[in-house]
C-alpha positions as CSV (number, residue, x, y, z in Angstrom):
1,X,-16.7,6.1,21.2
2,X,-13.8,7.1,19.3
3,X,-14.6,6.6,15.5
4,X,-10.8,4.5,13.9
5,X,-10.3,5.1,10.0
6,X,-9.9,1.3,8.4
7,X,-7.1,-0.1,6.2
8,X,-6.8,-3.4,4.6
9,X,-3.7,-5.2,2.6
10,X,-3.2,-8.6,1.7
11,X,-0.1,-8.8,4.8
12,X,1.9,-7.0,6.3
13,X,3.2,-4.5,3.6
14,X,0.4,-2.2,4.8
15,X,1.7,-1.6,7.6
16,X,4.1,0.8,5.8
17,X,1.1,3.0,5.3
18,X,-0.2,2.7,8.9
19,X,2.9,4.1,9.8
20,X,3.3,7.0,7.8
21,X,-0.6,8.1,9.0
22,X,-0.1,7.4,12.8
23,X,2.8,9.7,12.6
24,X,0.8,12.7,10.4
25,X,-2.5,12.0,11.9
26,X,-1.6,11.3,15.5
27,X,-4.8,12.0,17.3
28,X,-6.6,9.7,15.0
29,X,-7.4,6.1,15.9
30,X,-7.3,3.4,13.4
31,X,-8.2,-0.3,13.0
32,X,-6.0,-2.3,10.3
33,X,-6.7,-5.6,8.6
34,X,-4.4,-8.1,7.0
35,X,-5.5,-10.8,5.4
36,X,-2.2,-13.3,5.9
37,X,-4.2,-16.1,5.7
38,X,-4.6,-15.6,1.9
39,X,-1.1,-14.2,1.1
40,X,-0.3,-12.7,-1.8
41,X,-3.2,-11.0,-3.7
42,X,-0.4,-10.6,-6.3
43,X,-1.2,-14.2,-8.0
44,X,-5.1,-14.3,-8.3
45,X,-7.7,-13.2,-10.5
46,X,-9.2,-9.7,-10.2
47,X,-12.7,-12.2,-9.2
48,X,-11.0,-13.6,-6.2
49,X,-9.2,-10.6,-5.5
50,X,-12.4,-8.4,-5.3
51,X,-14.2,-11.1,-3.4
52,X,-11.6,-11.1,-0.7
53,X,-11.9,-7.4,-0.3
54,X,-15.5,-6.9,-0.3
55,X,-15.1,-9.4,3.0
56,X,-12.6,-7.3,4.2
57,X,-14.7,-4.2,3.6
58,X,-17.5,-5.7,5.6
59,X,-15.4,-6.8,8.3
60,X,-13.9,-2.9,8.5
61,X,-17.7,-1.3,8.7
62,X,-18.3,-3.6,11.4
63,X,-15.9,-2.1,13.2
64,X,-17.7,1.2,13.0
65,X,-14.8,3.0,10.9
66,X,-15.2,6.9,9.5
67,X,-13.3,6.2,6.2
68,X,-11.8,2.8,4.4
69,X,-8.1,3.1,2.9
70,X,-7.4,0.2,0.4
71,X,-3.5,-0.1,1.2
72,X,-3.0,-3.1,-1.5
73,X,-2.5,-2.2,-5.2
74,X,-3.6,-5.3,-6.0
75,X,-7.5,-4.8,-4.3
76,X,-7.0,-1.0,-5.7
77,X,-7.0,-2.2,-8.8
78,X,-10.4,-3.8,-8.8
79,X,-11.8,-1.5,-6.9
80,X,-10.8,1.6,-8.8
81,X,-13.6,4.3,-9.3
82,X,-15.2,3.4,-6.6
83,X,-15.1,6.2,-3.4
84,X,-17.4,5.1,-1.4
85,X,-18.6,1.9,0.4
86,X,-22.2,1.5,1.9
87,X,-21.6,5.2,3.3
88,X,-18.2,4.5,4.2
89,X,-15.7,6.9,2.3
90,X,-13.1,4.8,0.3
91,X,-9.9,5.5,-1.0
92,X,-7.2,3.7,-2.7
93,X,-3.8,4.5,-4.5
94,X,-3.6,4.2,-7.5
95,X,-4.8,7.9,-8.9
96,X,-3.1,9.8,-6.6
97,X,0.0,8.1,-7.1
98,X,0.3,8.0,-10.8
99,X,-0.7,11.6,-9.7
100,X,2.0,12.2,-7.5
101,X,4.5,10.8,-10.3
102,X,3.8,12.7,-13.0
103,X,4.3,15.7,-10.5
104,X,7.9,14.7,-9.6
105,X,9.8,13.3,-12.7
106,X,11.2,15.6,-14.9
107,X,11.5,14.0,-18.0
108,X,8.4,12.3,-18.6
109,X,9.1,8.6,-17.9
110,X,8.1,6.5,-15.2
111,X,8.5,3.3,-14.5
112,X,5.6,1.1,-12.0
113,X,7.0,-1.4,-10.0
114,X,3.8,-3.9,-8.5
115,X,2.4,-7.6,-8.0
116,X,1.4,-9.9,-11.1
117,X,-1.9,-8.6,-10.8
118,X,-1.4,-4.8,-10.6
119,X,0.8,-5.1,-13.8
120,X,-1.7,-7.6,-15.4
121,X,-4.4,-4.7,-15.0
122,X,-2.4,-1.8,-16.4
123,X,-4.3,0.2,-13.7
124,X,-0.8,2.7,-13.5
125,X,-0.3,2.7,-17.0
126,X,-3.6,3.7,-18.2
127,X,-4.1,6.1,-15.3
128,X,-0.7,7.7,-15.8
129,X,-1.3,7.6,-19.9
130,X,-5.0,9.4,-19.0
131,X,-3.4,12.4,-16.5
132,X,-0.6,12.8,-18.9
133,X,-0.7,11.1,-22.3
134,X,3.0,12.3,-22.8
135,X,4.4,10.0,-20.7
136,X,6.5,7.0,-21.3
137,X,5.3,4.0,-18.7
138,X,7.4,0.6,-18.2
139,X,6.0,-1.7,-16.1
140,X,7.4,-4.5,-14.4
141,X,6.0,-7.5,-11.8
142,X,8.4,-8.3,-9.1
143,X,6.2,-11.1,-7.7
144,X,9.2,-12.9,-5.2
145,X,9.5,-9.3,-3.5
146,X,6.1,-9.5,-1.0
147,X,7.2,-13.2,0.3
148,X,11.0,-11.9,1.0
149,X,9.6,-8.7,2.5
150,X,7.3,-11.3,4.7
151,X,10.2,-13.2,5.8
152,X,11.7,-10.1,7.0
153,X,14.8,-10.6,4.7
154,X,15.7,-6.8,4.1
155,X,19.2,-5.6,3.3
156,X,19.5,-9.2,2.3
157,X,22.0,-10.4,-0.4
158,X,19.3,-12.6,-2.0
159,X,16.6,-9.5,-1.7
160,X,19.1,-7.3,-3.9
161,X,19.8,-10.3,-6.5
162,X,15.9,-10.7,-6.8
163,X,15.4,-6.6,-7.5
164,X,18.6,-6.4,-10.0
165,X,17.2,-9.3,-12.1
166,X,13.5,-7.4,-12.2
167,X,14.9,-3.7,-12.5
168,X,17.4,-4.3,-15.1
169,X,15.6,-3.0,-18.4
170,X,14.5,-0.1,-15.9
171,X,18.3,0.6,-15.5
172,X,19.2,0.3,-19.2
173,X,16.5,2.6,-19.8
174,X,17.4,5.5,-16.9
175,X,14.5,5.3,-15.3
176,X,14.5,7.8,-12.4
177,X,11.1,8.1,-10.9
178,X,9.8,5.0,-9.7
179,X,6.1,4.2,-8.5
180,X,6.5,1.6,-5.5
181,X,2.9,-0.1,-6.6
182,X,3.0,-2.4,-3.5
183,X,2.9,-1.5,0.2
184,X,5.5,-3.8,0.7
185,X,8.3,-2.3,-1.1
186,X,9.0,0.7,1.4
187,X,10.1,-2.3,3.5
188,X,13.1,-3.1,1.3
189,X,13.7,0.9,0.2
190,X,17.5,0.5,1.0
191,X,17.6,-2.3,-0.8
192,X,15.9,-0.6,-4.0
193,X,17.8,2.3,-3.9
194,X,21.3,0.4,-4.0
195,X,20.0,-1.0,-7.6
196,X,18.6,2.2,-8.9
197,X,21.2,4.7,-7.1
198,X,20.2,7.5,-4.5
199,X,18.6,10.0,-7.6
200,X,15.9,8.0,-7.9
201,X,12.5,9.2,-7.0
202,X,10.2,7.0,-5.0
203,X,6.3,7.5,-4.7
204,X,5.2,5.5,-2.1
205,X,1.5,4.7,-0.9
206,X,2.0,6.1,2.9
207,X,2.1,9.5,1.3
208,X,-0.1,10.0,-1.4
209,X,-2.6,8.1,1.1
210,X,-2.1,10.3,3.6
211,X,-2.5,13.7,1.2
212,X,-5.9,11.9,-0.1
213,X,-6.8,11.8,3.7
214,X,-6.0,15.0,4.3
215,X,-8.2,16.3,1.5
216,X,-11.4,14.8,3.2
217,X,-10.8,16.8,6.5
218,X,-10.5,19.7,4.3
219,X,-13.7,18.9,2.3
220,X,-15.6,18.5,6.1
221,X,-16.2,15.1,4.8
222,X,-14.4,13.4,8.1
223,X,-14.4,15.4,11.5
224,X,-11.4,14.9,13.8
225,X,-12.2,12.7,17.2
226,X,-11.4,13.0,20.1
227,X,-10.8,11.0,23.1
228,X,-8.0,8.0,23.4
229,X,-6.0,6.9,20.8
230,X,-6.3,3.0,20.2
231,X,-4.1,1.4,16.7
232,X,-5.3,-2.1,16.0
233,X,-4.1,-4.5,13.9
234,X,-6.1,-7.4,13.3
235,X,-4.7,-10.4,11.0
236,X,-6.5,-13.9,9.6
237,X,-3.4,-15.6,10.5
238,X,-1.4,-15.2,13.4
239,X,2.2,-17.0,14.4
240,X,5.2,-15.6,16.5
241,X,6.8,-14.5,13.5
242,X,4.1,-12.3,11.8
243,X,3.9,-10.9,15.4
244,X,7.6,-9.5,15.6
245,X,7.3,-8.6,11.9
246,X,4.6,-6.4,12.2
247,X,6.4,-4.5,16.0
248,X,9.3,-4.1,13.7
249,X,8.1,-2.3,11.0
250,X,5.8,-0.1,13.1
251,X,8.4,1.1,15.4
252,X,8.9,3.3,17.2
253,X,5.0,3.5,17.1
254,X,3.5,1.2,19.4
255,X,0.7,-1.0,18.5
256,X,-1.4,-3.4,20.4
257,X,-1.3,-6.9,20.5
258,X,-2.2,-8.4,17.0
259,X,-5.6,-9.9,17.3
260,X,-6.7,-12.8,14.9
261,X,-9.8,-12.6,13.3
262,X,-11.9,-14.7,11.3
263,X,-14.1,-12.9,8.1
């Protein structure tokens, strides 16, 4: 049987990810979990947080998956320095993208963008300040930005109100590279780039995840499959709406029906 690589965020957002590696990995199955049912991450302690994703972690090596990608900053950050799980490679994005920032801005200052709890933890900051002590980090928690994106209101007029009043002292300051520290930012790109102008640079998580993936198939530490190609997206909640959400944003990728699971 055709070994899927696993990936877990707290919704939907993740699915930004999910896209990015069905597209550069496209003989590759892979079995994604979102945990809907306890929506956002963004608001709990790094206790609750961790004890949601070492569920979700189980649930994924039930599944019989080659490699685990934690998609949510949020889990990332309590899970960081950790790369492997019962045997089970693990990866998250919070290295390579403070990684893939400092390689990009040209004038030393980056600003990280992220949940109440990824800012809370500094996990960016102190990774960024550690690969490059240089640099000048502001952070800033945009905690109303993962329930718009679940309500599917991008290029909304309220969506862009909501990112000017959190991105202003980014602005004053000319901030120009700009870690998206939540997979559910891509989502509302346009929207972020009509507040901080087209120069801006944008790291997101679908590709520094899918360079980190690439690097274990270098290492020989995952072998390529082969046989049919099967995406599954499993969520702990399920309603009409999270269903057309989640065709939207992977199109024009096709994905099976969502199946509801309980951990």
């Amino acid at each position: 049987m055709k070994k899927a690589i696993g990936i877990f965020d707290s919704g939907l957002g993740g699915l930004t990810v999910l896209k990015v590696l069905a597209k550069k990995f496209p003989n590759e199955s892979f079995c994604y979990l979102g945990d809907i049912a306890r929506l956002p991450y963004g608001n709990k302690s790094p206790e609750t947080i961790r004890r949601y994703g070492l569920q979700i972690l189980d649930f994924l090596k039930n599944q019989n998956v080659k490699a685990i990608i934690i998609a949510c900053n949020s889990a990332s950050t309590v899970f960081l320095g950790e790369s492997v799980y019962e045997g089970i490679p693990l990866l998250n994005v919070i290295e390579p993208g403070a990684a893939a920032a400092i390689a990009i801005s040209e004038d030393n200052k980056i600003a990280v963008l992220g949940t109440s709890a990824t800012i809370r933890s500094h996990a960016y900051r102190d990774t960024l300040k550690r690969l490059a002590p240089e640099v000048e980090v502001i952070e800033q928690a945009c905690p109303l930005l993962v329930p718009l994106v679940e309500e599917g209101m991008v290029d909304d007029s309220i969506t862009e109100l909501v990112i000017r009043r959190y991105l202003s002292d980014i602005q004053k300051k000319n901030f120009t590279t700009v870690i998206l520290g939540c997979t559910h930012y891509p989502v509302i790109k346009s929207d972020l780039i009509k507040v901080l102008g087209d120069k801006v640079n944008l790291v997101e998580s679908g590709d520094v995840l899918a360079e980190q993936l690439s690097a274990l198939y270098q290492d020989n530490v995952l072998v390529k499959d082969v046989g049919t190609r099967q995406i599954r997206v499993c969520i702990t909640d399920l309603t009409d709406h999270f269903e057309r959400l989640a065709h939207q944003l992977m199109a024009p990728e096709s994905i099976s029906d969502l199946e509801r699971v309980v951990l």
